[in-house]
C-alpha positions in Angstrom: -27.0 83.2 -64.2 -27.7 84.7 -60.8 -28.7 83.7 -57.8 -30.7 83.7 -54.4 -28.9 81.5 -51.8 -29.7 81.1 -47.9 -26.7 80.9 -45.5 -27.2 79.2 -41.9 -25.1 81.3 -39.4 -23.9 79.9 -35.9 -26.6 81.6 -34.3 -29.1 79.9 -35.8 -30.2 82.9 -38.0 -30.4 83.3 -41.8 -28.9 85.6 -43.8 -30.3 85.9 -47.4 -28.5 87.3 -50.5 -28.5 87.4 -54.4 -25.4 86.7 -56.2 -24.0 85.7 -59.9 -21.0 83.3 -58.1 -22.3 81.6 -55.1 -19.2 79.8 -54.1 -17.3 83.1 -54.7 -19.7 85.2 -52.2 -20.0 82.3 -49.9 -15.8 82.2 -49.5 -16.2 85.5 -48.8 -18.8 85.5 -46.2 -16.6 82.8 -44.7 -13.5 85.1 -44.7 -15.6 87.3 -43.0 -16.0 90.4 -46.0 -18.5 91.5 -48.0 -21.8 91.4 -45.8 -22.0 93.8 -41.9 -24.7 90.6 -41.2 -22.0 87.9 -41.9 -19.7 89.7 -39.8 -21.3 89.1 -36.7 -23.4 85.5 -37.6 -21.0 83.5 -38.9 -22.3 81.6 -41.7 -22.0 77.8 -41.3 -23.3 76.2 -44.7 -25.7 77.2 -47.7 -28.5 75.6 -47.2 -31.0 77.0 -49.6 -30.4 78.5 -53.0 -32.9 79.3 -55.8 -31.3 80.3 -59.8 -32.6 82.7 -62.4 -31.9 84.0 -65.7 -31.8 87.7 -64.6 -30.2 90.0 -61.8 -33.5 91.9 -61.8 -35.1 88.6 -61.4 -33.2 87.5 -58.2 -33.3 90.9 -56.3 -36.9 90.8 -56.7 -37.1 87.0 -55.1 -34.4 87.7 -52.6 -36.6 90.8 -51.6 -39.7 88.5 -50.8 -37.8 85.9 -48.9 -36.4 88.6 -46.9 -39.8 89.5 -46.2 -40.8 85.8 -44.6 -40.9 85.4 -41.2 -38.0 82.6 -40.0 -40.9 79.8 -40.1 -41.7 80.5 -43.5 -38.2 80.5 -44.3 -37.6 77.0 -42.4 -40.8 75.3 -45.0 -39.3 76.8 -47.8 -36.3 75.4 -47.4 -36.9 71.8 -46.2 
């Protein structure tokens, strides 16, 4: 099973990744390793996270969601 999740940082930003073990990758974006972005927003909570059979099938999701401006990403995930 992988993953697209949606970390709120400190800042008020997003950061948006793809993942098989979200609570492993999200301990490490806490710790502070693993992501240049989440090095310099810390990440408060997931807020939004999205599961798919595939890796190919997450990276391609993760790649549109990255694409959405911040108020399409605040509908999507309320």
């Amino acid at each position: 099973m992988w993953s697209i999740y949606i970390l709120l940082c400190e800042d008020g930003s997003f950061y948006t990744g793809s993942t098989n073990n979200v609570e492993k990758r999200l301990k490490n974006h806490l710790k502070g390793v693993g992501a240049r972005y989440t090095k310099s927003h810390k990440p408060v909570k997931l807020i939004y996270r999205e599961n798919f059979q595939t890796r190919s099938e997450a990276l391609k999701r993760e790649i549109e969601i990255k694409k959405l401006t911040k108020a399409e990403k605040e509908k999507l995930i309320k």
